[in-house]
N, C-alpha and C positions, 0 to 999 in steps of 0.2 A: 812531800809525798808526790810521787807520780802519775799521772791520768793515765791509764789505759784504755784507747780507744778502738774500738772493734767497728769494722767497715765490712758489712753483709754485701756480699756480690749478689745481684739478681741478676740470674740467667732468663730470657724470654722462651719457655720448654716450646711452643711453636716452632721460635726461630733454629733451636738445638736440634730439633727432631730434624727441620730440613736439612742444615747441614750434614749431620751424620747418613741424613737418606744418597745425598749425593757423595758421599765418601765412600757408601756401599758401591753404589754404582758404579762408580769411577774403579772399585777394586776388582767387580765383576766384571766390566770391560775386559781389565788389564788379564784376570784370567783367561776369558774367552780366546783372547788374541794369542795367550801363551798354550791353550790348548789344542789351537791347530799345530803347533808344532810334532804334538805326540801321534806317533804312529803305532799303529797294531806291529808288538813282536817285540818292541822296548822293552828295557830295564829303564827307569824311569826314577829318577832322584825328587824327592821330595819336602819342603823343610818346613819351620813351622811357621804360625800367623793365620789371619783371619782369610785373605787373599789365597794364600797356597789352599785354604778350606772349601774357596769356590772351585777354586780350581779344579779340586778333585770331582764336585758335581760335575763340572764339564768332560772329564774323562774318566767316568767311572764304565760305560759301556763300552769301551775298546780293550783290546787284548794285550794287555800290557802285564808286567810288575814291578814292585815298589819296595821302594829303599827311604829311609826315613830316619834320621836323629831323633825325630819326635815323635814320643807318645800321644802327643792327642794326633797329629799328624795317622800313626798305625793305626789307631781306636778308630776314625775316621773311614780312612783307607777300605777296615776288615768289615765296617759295618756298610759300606757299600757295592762290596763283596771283589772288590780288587785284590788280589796275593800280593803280600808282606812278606819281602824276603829278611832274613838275616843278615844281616851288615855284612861279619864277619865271615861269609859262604860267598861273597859278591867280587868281585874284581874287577868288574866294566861297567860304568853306567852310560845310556846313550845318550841324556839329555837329563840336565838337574834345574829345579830352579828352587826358588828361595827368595826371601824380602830380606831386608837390613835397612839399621836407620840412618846410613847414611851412603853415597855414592859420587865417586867423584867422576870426572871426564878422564881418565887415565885407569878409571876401571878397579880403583882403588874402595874397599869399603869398609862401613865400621858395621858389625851385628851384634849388637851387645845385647837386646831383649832377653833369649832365653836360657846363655849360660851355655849353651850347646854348639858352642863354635868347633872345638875339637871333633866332635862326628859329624859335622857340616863341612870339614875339610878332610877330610875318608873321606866325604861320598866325592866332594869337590874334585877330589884326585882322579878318581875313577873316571870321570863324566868328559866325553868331548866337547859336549857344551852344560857350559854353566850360568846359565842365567836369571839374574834377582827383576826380581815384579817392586815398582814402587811406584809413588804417585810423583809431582814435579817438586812437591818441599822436602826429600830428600836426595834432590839430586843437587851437586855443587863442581863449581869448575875445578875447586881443590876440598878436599875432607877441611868443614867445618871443628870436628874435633870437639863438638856438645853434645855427644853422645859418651861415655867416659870407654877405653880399650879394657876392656876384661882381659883380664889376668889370669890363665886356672894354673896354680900353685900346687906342689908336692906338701903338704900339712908342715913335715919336718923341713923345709926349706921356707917358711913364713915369713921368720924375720930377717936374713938375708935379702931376701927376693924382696921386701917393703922396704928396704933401707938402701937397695941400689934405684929401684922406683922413684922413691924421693932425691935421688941423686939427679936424678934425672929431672928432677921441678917438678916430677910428678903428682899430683893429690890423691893417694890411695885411701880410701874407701873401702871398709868390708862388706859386701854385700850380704845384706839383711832382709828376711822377712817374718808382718806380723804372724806368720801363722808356723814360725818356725825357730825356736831360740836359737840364737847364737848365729854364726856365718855363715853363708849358704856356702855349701859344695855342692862339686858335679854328678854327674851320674856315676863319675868312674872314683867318685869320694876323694877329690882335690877340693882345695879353696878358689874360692874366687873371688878375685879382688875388682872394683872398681876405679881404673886408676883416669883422675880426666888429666888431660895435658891444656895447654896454650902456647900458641903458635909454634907450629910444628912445622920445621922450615924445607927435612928431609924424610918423608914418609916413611922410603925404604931403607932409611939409616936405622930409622925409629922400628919398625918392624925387625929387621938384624938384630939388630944391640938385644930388642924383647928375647927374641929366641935364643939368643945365645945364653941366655943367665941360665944358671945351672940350677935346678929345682922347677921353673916355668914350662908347664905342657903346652901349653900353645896360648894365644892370644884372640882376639874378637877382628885385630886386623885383619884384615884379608889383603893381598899384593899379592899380583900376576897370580890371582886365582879365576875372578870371571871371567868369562868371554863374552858375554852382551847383557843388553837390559832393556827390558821392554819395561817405558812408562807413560802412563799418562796424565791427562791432563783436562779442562774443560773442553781443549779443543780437540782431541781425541786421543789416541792410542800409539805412539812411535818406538821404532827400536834401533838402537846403537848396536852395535859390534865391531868387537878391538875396538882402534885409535879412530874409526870411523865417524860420521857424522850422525845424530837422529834423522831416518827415514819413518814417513806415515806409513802405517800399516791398514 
């Protein structure tokens, strides 16, 4: 017969609470800084996360309006009393930004949290500038690839679309949640798969190949979509654009 033994983690709630206080911080910062960029008379791209949430405190009193894949991002937005356009009425944004959990030095990124990659790249299209808020553990000189590339799938393209995935060494994964039977879909009612990779040698081969299968709306990859990032750090606040270097802000 076998022992099962269970090993209790204690957390020090003191030492958790600090942590998390200086994680706030560090994301407020990173708003602040990204909210000098916004001017009265923008159309203003918005996306979702706790970070883009400061953000909107920082520029809820300028004359602006907002474009958003995300509902709590709008709910936010309306209850600050900022105008919430229509996606679909929009065709220019002057400045988008957004988080993801991962970011490389070639501007390459992965955002796989909320499933909402497909109207984060509408707005992305739109936008002369695009750029993502993150702190410095998700930024990497090449995509880590421990975030897994979301998949949103046509429902009747499923098993096709998982069986060139796994062609691909892929580990697809259907994403689930407890508060929701069965695989999560989009907003625009696709599947969406979590597929993770290892060692991924050609980004934008890997990005190609995704887009091309026949059935896949779009992907959590992002290539040659942002154009800068402002991140920080303990030591402050910098921002990269293009192939450039991180400059302090």
């Amino acid at each position: 017969m076998y022992e099962l033994k269970l090993h209790k983690v204690f957390i020090d709630e003191n030492k958790l609470h600090d942590i998390l206080k200086v994680v706030m911080i560090m994301k407020k910062k990173c708003a602040l800084y990204a909210s000098k960029l916004v001017k009265d008379g923008m159309v203003v791209g918005l996306g979702g996360g706790s970070t883009i949430q400061y953000l909107i405190d920082y520029v809820k009193d300028k004359d602006i309006q907002v474009v958003t894949p995300s509902a709590k991002t709008a709910l936010k937005a309306q209850k600050e009393g900022l105008t919430v356009l229509n996606t679909q009425y929009v065709d220019h944004v002057d400045i988008a930004f957004d988080g993801c959990d991962e970011v490389d030095s070639n501007l390459n990124a992965l955002k796989s949290g909320g499933g909402i990659h497909t109207q984060e790249k509408i707005i992305a299209s739109m936008a002369d500038e695009y750029i993502v808020l993150v702190d410095e553990t998700k930024f990497h000189k090449t995509l880590a690839f421990k975030a897994p590339v979301v998949v949103e799938v046509l429902p009747r393209a499923y098993s096709i679309v998982k069986k060139k995935l796994e062609q691909l060494n892929g580990n697809v994964v259907e994403r689930t949640s407890n508060n929701k039977d069965g695989i999560m879909i989009s907003d625009e009612g696709n599947l969406l798969l979590d597929v993770y990779f290892n060692e991924v040698q050609d980004i934008g081969l890997l990005n190609q190949t995704l887009l091309m299968m026949p059935g896949v709306v779009d992907t959590s990859l992002f290539v040659d979509t942002i154009t800068g990032i402002i991140m920080v750090n303990e030591k402050g606040v910098f921002k990269k654009e293009g192939k450039g270097e991180f400059h302090a802000l």
